[in-house]
LUMNU-238778 format. One record per residue (C-alpha): x, y, z; residue in one letter. Coordinates in steps of 0.5 Angstrom, whole numbers, padded with zeros to 4 digits, always signed. Layout:
<guzas>
XYZA
...
</guzas>
This chain:
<guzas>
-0123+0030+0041X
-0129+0028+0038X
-0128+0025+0030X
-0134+0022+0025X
-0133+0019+0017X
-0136+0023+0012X
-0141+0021+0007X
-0135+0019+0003X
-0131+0014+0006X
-0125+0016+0008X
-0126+0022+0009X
-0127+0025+0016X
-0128+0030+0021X
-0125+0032+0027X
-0127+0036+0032X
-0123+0038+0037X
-0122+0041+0044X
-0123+0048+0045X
-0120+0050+0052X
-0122+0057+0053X
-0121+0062+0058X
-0121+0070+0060X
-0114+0070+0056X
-0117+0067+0049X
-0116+0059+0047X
-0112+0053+0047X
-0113+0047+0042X
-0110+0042+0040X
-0111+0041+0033X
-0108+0034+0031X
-0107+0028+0037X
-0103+0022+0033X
-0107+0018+0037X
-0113+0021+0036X
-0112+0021+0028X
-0109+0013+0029X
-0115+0011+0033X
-0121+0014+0028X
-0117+0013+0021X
-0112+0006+0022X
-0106+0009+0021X
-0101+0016+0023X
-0101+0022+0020X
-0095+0022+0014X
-0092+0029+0014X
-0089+0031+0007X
-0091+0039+0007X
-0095+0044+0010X
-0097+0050+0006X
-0103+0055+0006X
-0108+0059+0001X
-0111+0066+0002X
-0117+0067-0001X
-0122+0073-0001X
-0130+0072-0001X
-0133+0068-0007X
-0126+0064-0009X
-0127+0057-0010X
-0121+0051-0010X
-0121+0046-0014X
-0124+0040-0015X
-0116+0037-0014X
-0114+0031-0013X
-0107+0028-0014X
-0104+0021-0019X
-0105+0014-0014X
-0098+0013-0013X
-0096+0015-0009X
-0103+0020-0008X
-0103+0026-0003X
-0107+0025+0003X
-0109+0032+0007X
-0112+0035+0013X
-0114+0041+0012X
-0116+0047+0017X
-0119+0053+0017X
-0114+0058+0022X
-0117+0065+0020X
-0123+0067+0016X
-0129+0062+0014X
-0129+0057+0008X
-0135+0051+0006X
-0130+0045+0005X
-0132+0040-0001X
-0130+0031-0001X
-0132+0028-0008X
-0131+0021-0009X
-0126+0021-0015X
-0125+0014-0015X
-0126+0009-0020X
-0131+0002-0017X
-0132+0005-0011X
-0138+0004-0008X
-0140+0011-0007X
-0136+0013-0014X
-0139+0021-0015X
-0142+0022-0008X
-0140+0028-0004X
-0139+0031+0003X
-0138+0038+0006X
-0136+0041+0012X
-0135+0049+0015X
-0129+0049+0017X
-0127+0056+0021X
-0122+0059+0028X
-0128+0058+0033X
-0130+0050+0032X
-0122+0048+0030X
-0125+0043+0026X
-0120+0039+0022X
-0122+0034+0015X
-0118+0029+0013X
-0118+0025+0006X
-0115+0020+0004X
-0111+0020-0002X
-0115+0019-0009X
-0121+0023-0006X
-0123+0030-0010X
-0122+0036-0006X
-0125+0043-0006X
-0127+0049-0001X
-0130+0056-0003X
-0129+0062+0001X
-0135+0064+0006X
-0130+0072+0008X
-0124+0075+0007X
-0118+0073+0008X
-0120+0066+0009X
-0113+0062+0011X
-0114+0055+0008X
-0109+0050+0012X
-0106+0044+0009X
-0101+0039+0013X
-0100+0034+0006X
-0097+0026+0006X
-0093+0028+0000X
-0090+0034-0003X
-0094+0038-0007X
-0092+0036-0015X
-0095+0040-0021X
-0094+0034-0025X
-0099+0029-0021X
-0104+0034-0019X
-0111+0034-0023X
-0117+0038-0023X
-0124+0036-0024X
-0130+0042-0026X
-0132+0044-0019X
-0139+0047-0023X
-0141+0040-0026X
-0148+0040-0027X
-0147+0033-0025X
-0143+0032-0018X
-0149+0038-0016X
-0143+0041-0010X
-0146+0046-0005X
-0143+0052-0007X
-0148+0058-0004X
-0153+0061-0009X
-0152+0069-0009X
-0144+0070-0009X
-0140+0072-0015X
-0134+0066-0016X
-0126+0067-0017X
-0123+0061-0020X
-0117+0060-0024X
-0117+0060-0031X
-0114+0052-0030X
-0120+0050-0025X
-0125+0054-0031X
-0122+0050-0036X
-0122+0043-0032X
-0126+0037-0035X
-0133+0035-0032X
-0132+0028-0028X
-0135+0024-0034X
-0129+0026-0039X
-0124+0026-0034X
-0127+0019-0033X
-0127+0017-0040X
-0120+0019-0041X
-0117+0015-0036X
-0115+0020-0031X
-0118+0018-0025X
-0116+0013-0020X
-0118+0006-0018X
-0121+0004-0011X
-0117-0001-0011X
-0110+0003-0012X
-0113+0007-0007X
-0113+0002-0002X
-0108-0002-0003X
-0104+0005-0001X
-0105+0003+0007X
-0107-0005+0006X
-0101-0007+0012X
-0103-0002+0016X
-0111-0001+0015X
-0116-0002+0021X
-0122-0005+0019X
-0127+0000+0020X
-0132-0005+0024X
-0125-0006+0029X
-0124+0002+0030X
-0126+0005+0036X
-0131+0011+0036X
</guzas>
C-alpha cells in the first residue's frame, strides 16, 4: 500500500493494492499496520455510514466540535467523486489551504483526515457512493458546515456542471465568519487529541 500526506497536514492518501484476475479484483482497503505506521496511531471505529449521490451533488465543507472531533476515512466503492480536505484549524500553519483527490472503484484509493479538518466531495456520476468509516458516532449537535463555494478558499469544483447542494450547506458562513464566531477549532486541541500516541512525522517510515 502505497500512502502519502496531503498538502494539509494530517490528511492522507492511501493507495492500495488492487489484485485482479479473469474473475475480477481483490483489495484490501484498510491494513492497521499500514494506517498505524503512515498516520501514528490505529484507526478508532465509532460508525461506518454511506451517501448516494447523483452528478452535480456537492457535500459539505463539514467538519465536527474538538472534543472529541470526527475522524474519517473515506472512499469511494461505486460511481466517482473529487474529495476535498480544508485546513479548518485555528494557528495552524496551513490554516485555509486545501487538498483534493479522485476517489473511485477502479484506484480503491482511501483519504483519511483527522479530526478538526474540513471535509467535502462533489459527485463526478450518477449513483456515486461516498463511503465513510468515522472515530466517533455521527452527532447533529457537534457537526458544522462551512460555505463550500466561498470565494475565499477557491476549492476545485469542476467548471460546466449544475450543483445539488442542501439548503444547510447553501446557507453555511464562509470561513472568515465562522472564524470571527469562534466556531472553529484550534490547532492546538487538534493535536492534543493524539499527544500519547502521535509519531512524530520525521520518525514515521514512508
Amino acid at each position: 500500500m502505497n500512502v502519502r500526506e496531503l498538502a494539509v497536514p494530517g490528511a492522507y492518501e492511501f493507495v492500495p493494492d488492487v489484485h485482479r484476475d479473469h474473475r475480477g479484483a481483490f483489495v484490501a482497503q484498510y491494513t492497521e499496520s499500514a494506517f498505524s505506521q503512515a498516520v501514528g496511531y490505529p484507526l478508532r471505529l465509532g460508525q461506518v455510514h454511506h451517501s448516494f449521490s447523483r452528478r452535480g451533488v456537492v457535500r459539505g465543507v463539514h467538519y465536527e466540535d474538538v472534543g472529541p472531533g470526527q475522524a474519517k476515512l473515506v472512499t469511494c466503492p461505486a460511481g466517482e467523486l473529487l474529495d476535498v480536505v480544508v485546513d479548518l484549524r485555528v494557528g495552524s500553519p496551513t490554516f485555509g489551504r486545501w487538498d483534493s483527490t479522485r476517489l473511485n472503484p477502479d484506484s480503491c484509493r482511501a483519504v483519511y483526515l483527522e479530526e478538526g479538518l474540513g471535509h467535502a466531495f462533489v459527485a463526478l456520476r450518477d449513483d456515486t457512493v461516498a463511503a465513510y468509516v468515522t472515530s466517533v458516532e455521527y452527532d447533529p449537535a457537534t457537526e458544522h458546515e462551512i460555505d463550500a463555494f466561498d470565494p475565499a478558499l477557491g476549492l476545485p469544483w469542476p467548471e460546466g456542471m449544475e450543483y445539488l447542494v442542501s439548503p444547510r450547506d447553501r446557507g453555511a458562513p464562509t470561513l472568515a465568519e465562522a472564524r470571527r464566531a469562534g466556531r472553529l477549532p484550534s490547532y492546538e486541541a487538534c493535536r492534543a487529541l493524539h499527544a500519547d500516541t502521535h509519531v512524530e512525522r520525521g520518525d514515521r517510515a514512508r
